[in-house]
ZAKEGU-190146 format. One record per residue (C-alpha): residue number from 0; residue in one letter; chain; x negated, y, z. Coordinates in steps of 0.001 Angstrom, whole numbers, always signed. Layout:
REM residues N
torke k->NUM; r->A; c->A; x->X; y->Y; z->Z
...
END
This chain:
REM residues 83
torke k->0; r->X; c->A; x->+1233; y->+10140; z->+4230
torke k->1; r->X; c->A; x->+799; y->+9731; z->+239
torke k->2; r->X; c->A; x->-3047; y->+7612; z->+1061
torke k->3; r->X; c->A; x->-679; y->+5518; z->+4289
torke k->4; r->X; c->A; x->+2293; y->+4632; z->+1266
torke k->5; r->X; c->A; x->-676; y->+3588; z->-1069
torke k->6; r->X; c->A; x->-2149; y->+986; z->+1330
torke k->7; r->X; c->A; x->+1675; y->-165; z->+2503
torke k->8; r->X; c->A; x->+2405; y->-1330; z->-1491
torke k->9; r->X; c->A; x->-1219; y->-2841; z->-1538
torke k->10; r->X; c->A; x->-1044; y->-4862; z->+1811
torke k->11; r->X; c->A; x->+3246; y->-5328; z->+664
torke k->12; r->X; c->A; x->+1680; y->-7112; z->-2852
torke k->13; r->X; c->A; x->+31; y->-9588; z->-424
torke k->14; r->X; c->A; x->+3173; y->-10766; z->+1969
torke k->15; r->X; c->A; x->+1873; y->-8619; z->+5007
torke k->16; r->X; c->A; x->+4768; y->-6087; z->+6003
torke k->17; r->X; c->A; x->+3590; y->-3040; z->+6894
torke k->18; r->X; c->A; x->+4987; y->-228; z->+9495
torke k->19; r->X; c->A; x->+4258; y->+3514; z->+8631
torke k->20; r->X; c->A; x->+4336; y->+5581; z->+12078
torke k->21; r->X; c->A; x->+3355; y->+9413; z->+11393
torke k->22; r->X; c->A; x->+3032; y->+11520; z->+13990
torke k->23; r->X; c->A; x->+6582; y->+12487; z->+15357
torke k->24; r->X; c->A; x->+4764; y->+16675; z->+15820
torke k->25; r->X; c->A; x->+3931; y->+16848; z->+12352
torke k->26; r->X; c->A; x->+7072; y->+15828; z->+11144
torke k->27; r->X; c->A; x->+8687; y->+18179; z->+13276
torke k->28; r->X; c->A; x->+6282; y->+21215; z->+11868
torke k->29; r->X; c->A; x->+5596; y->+19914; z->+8575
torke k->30; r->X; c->A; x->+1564; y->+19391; z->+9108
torke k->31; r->X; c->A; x->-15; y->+16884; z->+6234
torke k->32; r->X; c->A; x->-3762; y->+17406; z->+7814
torke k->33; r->X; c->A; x->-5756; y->+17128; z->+11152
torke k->34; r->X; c->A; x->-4293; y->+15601; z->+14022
torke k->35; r->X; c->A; x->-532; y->+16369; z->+14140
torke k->36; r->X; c->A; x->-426; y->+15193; z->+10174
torke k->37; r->X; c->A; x->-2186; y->+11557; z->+11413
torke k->38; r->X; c->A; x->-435; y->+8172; z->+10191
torke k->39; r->X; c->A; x->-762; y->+5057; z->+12087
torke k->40; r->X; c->A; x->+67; y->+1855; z->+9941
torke k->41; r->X; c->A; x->+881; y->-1162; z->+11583
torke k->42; r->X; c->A; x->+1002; y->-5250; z->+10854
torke k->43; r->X; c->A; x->+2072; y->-8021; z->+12573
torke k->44; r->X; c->A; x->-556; y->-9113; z->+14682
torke k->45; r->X; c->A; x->-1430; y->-12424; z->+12795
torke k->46; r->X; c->A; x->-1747; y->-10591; z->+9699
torke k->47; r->X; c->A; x->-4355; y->-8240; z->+11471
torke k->48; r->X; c->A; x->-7485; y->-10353; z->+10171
torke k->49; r->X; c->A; x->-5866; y->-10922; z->+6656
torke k->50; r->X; c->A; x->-5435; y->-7066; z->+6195
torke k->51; r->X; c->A; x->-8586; y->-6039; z->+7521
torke k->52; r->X; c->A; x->-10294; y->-8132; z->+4426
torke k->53; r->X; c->A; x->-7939; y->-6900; z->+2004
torke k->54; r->X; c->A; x->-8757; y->-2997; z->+2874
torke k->55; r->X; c->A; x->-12124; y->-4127; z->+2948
torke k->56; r->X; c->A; x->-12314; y->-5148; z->-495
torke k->57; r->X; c->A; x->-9906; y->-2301; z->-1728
torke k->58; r->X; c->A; x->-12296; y->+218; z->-136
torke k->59; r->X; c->A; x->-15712; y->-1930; z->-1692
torke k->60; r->X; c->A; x->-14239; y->-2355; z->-5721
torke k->61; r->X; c->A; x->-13984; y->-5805; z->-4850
torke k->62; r->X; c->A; x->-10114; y->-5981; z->-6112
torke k->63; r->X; c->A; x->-8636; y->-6175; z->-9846
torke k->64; r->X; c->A; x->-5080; y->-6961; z->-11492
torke k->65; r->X; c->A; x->-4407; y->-10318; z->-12206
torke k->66; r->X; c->A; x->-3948; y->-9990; z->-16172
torke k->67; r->X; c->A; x->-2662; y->-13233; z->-16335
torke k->68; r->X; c->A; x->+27; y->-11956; z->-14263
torke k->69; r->X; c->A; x->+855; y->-8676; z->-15685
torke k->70; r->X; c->A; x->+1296; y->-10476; z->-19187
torke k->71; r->X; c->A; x->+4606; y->-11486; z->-19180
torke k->72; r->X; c->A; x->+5789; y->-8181; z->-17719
torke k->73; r->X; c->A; x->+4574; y->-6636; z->-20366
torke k->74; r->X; c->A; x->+6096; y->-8989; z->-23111
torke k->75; r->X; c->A; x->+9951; y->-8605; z->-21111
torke k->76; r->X; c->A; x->+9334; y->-4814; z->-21196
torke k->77; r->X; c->A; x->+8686; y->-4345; z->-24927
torke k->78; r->X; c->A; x->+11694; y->-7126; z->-25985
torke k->79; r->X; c->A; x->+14140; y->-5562; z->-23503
torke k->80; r->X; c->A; x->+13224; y->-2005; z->-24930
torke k->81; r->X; c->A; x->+14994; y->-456; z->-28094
torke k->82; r->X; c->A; x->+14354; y->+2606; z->-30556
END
């Protein structure tokens, strides 16, 4: 379930919206592993192709954070924090 959140907030940062369906037994008995703890995570079906690349490149190293984008984040947190 933690590794099915993880990719949800990765394909949620690119606009896809993302359905976690675990497997109703292993809710019911608590399982996390084999079958009865399995995870199926769903997307619309026109962002199929679009996710499929994105996983691809998570799983390949291929992705980074946009430092240009995490700048100004950084600048509100440190002004909007105080000692």
């Amino acid at each position: 379930m933690l590794s099915a959140e993880m990719i949800r907030m990765l394909l949620e940062s690119y606009d896809i919206s993302v359905w976690i369906v675990p497997e109703s037994a292993g809710i019911a008995y608590g399982l996390t592993v084999g079958p009865l703890g399995a995870v199926d995570i769903l997307v619309a079906e026109e962002d199929a192709e679009k996710a499929k690349d994105i996983l691809r490149k998570y799983e390949n190293g291929e992705l980074s954070i946009n430092e240009e984008q995490d700048e100004p984040a950084r600048n509100n947190d440190s002004e909007n924090s105080t000692l």
